[in-house]
N, C-alpha and C positions, 0 to 999 in steps of 0.2 A: 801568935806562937804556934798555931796546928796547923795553921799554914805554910811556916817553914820548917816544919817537923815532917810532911809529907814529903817535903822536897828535898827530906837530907836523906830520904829511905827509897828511892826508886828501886832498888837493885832487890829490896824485898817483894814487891808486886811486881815487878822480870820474874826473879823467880815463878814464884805462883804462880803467874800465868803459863810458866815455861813447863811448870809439877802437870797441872791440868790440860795443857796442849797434848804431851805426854801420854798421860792416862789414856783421851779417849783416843788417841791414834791408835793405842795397844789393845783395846777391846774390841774397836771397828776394825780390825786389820784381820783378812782374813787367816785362816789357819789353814794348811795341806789339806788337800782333798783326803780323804780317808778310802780307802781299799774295802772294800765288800767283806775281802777273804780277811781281815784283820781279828783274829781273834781275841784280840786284849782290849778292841774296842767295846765300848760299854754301850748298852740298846741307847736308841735317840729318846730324847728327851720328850715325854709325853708334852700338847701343847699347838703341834703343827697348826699354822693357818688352812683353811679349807681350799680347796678349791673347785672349780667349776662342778656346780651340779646339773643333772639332766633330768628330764621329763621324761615317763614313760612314753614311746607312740604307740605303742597297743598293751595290752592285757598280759607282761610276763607270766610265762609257766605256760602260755601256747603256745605249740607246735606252728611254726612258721613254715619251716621244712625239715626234708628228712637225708641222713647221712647217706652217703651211698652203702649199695648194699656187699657183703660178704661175700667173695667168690672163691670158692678151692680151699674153703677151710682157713681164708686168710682176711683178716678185718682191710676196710682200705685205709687211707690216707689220707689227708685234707691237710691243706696247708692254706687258704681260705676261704669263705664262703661265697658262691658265686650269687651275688645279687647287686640288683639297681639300685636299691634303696640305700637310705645315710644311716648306713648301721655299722659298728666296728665291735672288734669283739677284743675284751682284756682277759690275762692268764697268768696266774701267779704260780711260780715252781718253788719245790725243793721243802720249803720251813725249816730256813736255818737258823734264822733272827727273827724272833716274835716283835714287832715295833709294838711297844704300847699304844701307837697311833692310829694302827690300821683298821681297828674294828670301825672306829667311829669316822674315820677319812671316806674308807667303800661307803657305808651307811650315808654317811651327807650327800656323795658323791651321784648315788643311787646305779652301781656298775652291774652290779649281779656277776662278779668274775669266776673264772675256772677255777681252782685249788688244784694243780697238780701233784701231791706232796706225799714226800717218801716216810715211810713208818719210822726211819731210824733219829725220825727229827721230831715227828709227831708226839711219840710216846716221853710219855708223862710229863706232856704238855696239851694234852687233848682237849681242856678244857678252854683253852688257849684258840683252838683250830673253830671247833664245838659252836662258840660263839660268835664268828665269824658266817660258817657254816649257818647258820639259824637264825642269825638278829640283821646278818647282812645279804640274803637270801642267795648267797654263792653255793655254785652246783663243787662236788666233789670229785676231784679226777684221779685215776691210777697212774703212778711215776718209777712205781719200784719197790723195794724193801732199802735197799743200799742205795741205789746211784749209778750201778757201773753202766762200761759202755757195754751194753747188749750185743750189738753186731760182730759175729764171729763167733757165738757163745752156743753152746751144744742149747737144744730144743729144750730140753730138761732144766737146764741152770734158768734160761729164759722166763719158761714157763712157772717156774718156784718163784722167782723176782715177783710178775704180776702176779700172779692167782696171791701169795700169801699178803702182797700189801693190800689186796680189795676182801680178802680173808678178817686183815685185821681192821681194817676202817668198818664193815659189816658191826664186828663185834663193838668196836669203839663208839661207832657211832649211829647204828642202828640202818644205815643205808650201803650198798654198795654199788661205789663207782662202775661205769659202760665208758667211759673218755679216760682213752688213757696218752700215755703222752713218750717215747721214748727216755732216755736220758740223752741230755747230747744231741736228741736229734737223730742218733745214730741208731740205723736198724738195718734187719737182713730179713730174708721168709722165716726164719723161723721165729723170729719178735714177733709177725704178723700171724703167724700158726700159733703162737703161746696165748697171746692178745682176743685171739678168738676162743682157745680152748680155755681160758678166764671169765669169759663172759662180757668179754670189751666191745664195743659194737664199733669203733673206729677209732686209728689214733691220727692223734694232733700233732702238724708241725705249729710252723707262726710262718707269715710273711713280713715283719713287724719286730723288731725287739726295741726296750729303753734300756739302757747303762750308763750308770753316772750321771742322772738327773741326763739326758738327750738321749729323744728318741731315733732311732736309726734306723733309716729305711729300705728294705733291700729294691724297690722301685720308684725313682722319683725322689720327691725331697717333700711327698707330705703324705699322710693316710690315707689311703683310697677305701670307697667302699667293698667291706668285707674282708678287710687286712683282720688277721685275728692276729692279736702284740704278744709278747712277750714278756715277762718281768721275774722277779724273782721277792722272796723276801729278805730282803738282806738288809745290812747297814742304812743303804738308802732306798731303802724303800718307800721315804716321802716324800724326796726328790724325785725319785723315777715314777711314783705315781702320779703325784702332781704334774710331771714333764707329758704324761701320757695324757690327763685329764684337759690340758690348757692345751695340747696339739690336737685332739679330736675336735676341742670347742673351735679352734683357729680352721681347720680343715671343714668343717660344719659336717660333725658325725654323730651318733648320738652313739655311748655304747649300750648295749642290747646283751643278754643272755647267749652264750654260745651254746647250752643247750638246747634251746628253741629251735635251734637249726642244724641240730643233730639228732630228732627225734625220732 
């Protein structure tokens, strides 16, 4: 009798199978990429898996080399480091999106990156930056107060941008930034006259950026020694650090302190 009570009900286990074929196709399926600039998106889910960790090759917090120097009242430029050796340098901008992930990703990772980051993102989240800054031994870099495009901007607007973001990170955080970084990229002599009358000793382009989980490269199609990258803290910011930490290790780079070689 259970023998042909099974074979009067197939259409009940079709089913069932058909509820649960269902189910996980809808879970494993992915969903739209998500936009960076999305504001109603909610921070990423603390959790991320790790990726590639380095070895120190020497003693961080030494001077390896030094930035070029100041001429006419105007800091220079560097867009990357000129050396033989397998070192790459990481740089994080703006502090839009705090990832709950990133303290402890840099820290595994062992990057020592730049912080580029503007006060109107920082404040009253300093505690936020603070820890990164401290536990994850990243140097601090000047970006602005706002954001705007610098270039074409009267000496005076320039100069209030940097001097008051390295103003308020001093106070906030007991240090003040000398790396400072445009916004945009975008500069004129007077960024470069404001940047030194700040107390900036050189700003940063990238040769280098990641968006969207892929790194992008403005030479070639992988990292060369002394690319200094690009990233941001955004939505995907453990995409795109991850993308950056698995193309160094793939490229055979180690990253290194970009302070060390602006010293």
């Amino acid at each position: 009798m259970r023998g042909g009570s099974l074979t009067k009900r197939p259409w009940r286990v079709t089913a069932a199978l058909a509820t649960v074929v269902l189910a996980v196709v809808a879970c494993s399926s992915p969903s739209p990429a998500a936009r960076p600039d999305e504001p109603d998106q909610p921070n990423p889910a603390p959790g991320a898996a790790p990726g590639p960790a380095f070895t120190a090759p020497y003693p961080f917090g030494t001077i390896q080399q030094k930035a070029p120097p100041s001429a006419d009242g105007a800091v220079p430029v560097v867009r990357r480091i000129a050396t033989d050796k397998p070192f790459v340098f990481i740089t994080m901008d703006d502090g839009a999106v705090k990832d709950p992930d990133a303290l402890r990703l840099i820290k595994e990772s062992g990057t020592h990156p730049v912080l580029f980051l503007n006060q109107k993102y920082v404040k009253g989240h300093e505690a936020y930056f603070k820890a990164i800054l401290d536990a994850a031994g990243a140097t601090l870099g000047d970006h602005t107060v706002n954001h705007p495009n610098l270039k074409g901007k009267p000496f005076e607007f320039q100069r209030k941008e940097i001097c008051d973001d390295a103003d308020d990170f001093q106070a906030e955080f007991g240090v003040r930034p000398v790396l400072f970084r445009p916004p945009f990229g975008n500069y004129d002599g007077n960024t470069l006259r404001a940047a030194a009358a700040c107390g900036m000793r050189v700003a940063v382009l990238w040769s280098a950026a990641v968006n969207d989980g892929h790194v992008q490269f403005q030479v070639g199609d992988k990292l060369r020694p002394g690319d200094i990258v690009l990233m941001h803290f955004r939505k995907t910011f453990t995409q795109d650090y991850t993308a950056f930490l698995e193309q160094a290790k793939k490229d055979g780079l180690t990253p290194v302190p970009l302070a060390d070689f602006l010293g």
